[in-house]
C-alpha positions in Angstrom: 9.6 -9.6 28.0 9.5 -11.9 30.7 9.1 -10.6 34.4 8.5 -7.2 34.1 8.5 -4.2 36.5 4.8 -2.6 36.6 3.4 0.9 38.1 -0.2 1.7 38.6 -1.8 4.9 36.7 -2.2 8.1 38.2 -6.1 9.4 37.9 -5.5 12.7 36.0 -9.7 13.8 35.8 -12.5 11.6 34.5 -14.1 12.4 31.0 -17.2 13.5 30.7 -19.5 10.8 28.5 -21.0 12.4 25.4 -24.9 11.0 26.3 -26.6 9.5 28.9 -25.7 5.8 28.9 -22.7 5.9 27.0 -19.6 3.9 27.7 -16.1 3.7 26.6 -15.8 1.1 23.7 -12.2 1.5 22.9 -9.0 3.7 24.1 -5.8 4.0 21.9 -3.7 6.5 20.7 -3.4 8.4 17.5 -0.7 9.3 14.9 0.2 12.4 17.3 0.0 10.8 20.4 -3.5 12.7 21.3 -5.9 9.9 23.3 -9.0 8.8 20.9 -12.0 7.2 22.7 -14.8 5.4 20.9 -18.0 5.9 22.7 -21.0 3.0 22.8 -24.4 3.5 23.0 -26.2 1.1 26.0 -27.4 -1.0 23.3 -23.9 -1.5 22.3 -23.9 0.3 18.7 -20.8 2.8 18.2 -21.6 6.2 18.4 -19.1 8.6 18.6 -14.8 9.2 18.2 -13.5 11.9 20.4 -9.7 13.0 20.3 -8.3 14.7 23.4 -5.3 17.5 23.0 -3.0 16.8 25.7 -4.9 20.6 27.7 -8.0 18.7 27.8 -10.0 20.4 24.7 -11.7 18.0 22.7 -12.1 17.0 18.8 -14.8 14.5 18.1 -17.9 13.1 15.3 -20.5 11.1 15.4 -20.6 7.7 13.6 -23.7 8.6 11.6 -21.8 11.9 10.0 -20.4 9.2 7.1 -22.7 8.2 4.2 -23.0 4.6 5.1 -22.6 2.2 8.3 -19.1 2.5 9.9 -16.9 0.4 12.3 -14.0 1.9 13.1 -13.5 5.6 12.5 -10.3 7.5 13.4 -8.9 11.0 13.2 -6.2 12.0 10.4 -4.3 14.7 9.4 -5.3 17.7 8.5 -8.4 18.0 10.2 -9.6 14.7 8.6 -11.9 11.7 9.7 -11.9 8.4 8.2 -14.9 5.4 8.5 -14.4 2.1 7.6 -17.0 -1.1 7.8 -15.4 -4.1 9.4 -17.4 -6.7 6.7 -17.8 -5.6 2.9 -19.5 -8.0 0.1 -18.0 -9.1 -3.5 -20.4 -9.9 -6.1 -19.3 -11.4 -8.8 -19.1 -9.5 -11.9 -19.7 -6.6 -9.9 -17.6 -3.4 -8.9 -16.7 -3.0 -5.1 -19.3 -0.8 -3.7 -17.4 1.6 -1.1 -16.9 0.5 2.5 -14.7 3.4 3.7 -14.9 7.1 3.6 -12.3 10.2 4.6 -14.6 13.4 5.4 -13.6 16.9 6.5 -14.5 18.1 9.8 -18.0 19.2 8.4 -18.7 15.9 7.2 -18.0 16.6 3.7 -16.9 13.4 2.0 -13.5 13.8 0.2 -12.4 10.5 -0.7 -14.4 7.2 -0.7 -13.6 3.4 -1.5 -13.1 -0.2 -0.1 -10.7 -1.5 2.3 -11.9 -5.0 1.8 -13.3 -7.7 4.1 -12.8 -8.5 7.3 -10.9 -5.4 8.1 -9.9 -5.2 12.1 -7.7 -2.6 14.0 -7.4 0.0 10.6 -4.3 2.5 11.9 -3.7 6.3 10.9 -0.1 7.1 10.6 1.2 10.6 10.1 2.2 10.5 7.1 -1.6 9.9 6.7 -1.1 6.5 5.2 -3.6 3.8 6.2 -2.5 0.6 7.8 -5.1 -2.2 7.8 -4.6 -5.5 9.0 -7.2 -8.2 8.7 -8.8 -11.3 10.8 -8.9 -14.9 9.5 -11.0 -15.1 6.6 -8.1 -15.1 4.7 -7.3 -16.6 1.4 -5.1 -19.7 0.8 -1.4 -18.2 1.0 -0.1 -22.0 0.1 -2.7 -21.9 -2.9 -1.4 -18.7 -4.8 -0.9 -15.1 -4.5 -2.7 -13.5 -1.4 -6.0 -11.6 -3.3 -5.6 -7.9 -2.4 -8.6 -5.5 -1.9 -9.4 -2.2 -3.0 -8.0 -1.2 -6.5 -7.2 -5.1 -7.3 -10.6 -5.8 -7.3 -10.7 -8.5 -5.4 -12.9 -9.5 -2.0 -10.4 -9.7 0.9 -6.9 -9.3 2.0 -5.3 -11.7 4.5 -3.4 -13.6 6.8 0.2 -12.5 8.2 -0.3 -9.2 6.1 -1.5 -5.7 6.2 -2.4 -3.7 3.0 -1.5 -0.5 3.1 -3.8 2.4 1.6 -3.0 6.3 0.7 -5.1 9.5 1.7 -7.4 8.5 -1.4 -8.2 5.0 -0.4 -6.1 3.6 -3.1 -3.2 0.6 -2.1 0.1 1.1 -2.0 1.3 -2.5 -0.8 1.3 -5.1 1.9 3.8 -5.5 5.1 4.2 -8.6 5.7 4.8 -10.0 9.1 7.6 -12.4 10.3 5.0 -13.1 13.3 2.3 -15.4 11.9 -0.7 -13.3 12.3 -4.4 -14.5 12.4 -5.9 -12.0 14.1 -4.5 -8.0 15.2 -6.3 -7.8 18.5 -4.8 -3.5 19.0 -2.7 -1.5 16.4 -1.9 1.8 16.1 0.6 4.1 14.7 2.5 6.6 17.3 4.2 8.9 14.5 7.0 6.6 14.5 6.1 3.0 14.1 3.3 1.3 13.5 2.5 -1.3 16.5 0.2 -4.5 16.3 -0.8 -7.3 18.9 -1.6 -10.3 17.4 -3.5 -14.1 17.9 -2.3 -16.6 18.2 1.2 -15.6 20.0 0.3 -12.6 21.4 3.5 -10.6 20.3 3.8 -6.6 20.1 5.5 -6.0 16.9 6.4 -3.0 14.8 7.2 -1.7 11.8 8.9 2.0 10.8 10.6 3.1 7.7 13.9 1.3 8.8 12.1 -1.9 9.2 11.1 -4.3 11.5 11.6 -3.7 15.3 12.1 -6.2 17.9 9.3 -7.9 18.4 8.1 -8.2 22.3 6.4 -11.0 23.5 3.5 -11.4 25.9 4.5 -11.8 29.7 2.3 -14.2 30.9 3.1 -13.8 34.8 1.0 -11.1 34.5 -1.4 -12.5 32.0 -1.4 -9.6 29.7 -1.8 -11.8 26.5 -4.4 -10.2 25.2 -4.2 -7.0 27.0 -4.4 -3.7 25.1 -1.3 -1.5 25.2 -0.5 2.2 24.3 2.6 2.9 22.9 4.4 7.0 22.3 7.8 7.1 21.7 9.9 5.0 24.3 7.0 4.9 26.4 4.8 1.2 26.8 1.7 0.4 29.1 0.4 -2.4 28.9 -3.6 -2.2 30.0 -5.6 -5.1 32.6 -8.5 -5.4 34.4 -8.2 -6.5 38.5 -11.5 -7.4 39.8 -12.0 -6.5 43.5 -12.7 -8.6 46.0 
C-alpha cells in the first residue's frame, strides 16, 4: 500500500464484559458487518461470542453450549452458531470423530462433523458457506495431491489453500491462493469477499464470486505486518497497539 494516510478511532461507549475478569480475546466482523467479540476467561480459556447490532443490543453463547471443546465459534445465518476445535486426531482405520458443530440459538445441535486439523481463522460468509484456512502442518503439495478433510476422509487440509464447507459441514472445494500462504493470521467474510492476512508476506487478499481481488500488501512504515484489520464494503482499518510513554 505503501505510505498510507491514517486517522485515529472515535470512542463510541465501552462494552460491558460478560464476567468479572474477562477480557477481549478477539474483535472481527461478521458476514453482516455486526462486530463479534470473543471473551477470555483470566486464566485465558475462551468463554463466550457476543455479536453486537449496530443499536447496541447484543446476541451472544457460551463456549460450553456445544457438545464438545471448541476454538473458534462464530455467528451464521439464520440464527445459527457454529464451534469448531483448532486440532482434531486421525486414527488409522478409524472414522473422523466430529470436531465442529452448527447449533440453534438454544443450543440444539443441527449439524455436526470435522473441519480437519490445524484449522485457524474459520470464516462465515452469507451465503452461510464456511471458509477455513489452515496453519503449516500441511501435507507435501510437491509430493501429490493436497489430502482434504471432512468427507475425504483424510487428516488435514493445507498450505496456500482453504477448504470450503456447506451449512452441513460437508466440502464443497478448496480456493487456492496466488499468495503463498503458511499461516492466516485474520479472515473474515464481509457479505462481499472473503479477506485473509497471511505469514510469511503479510498480504490482505480476497476472494468474491468474480475472483481474486487485488491483493494489498503490508505497509511497514507503520509496521502493521501483522496487525488485525476489519474490512465492510469499501471501508479498511487496519488495527495497532501504541504503548505510552
Amino acid at each position: 500500500m505503501g505510505a498510507t494516510n491514517t486517522e485515529s478511532l472515535v470512542f463510541v461507549r465501552t462494552l460491558e464484559a460478560p464476567a468479572q475478569g474477562s477480557s477481549i480475546a478477539e474483535a472481527h466482523t461478521a458476514y453482516d458487518g455486526r462486530l463479534v467479540l470473543i471473551w477470555q476467561n483470566a486464566e485465558g480459556a475462551r468463554t463466550q461470542c457476543q455479536v453486537y447490532k449496530k443499536n447496541g443490543s447484543c446476541e451472544s453463547i457460551s463456549f460450553s453450549a456445544f457438545p464438545g471443546h471448541v476454538s473458534f465459534v462464530m455467528p451464521m445465518p439464520g440464527n445459527r452458531w457454529l464451534g469448531c476445535k483448532a486440532r482434531t486426531w486421525y486414527e488409522e482405520g478409524k472414522p473422523l470423530a466430529d470436531s465442529a458443530w452448527i447449533v440453534s440459538e438454544q443450543g440444539k445441535v443441527l449439524s455436526s462433523g470435522n473441519m480437519g486439523d490445524a484449522l485457524s481463522c474459520p470464516t462465515v460468509a452469507q451465503d452461510e458457506t464456511i471458509w477455513a484456512p489452515y496453519f503449516d502442518e500441511h501435507p507435501g503439495r510437491d509430493e501429490g495431491p493436497v489430502d482434504e478433510s471432512s468427507d475425504y476422509g483424510k487428516y488435514t487440509a493445507g498450505d496456500s489453500g482453504m477448504t470450503v464447507f456447506d451449512d452441513h459441514l460437508k466440502v464443497l472445494g478448496r480456493h487456492n491462493s496466488p499468495t503463498y500462504v503458511m499461516d492466516v493470521y485474520y479472515s473474515h467474510h464481509d457479505g462481499y469477499r472473503y479477506w485473509y492476512l497471511s505469514y510469511p508476506d503479510w498480504i490482505i487478499d480476497n476472494w468474491s464470486a468474480s475472483g481474486q481481488g487485488e491483493p494489498m500488501a503490508a505497509d511497514d512504515e507503520l509496521e502493521l505486518r501483522g496487525a488485525p484489520f476489519l474490512m465492510y464494503k469499501n471501508r479498511l482499518a487496519r488495527l495497532s497497539v501504541f504503548e505510552s510513554e
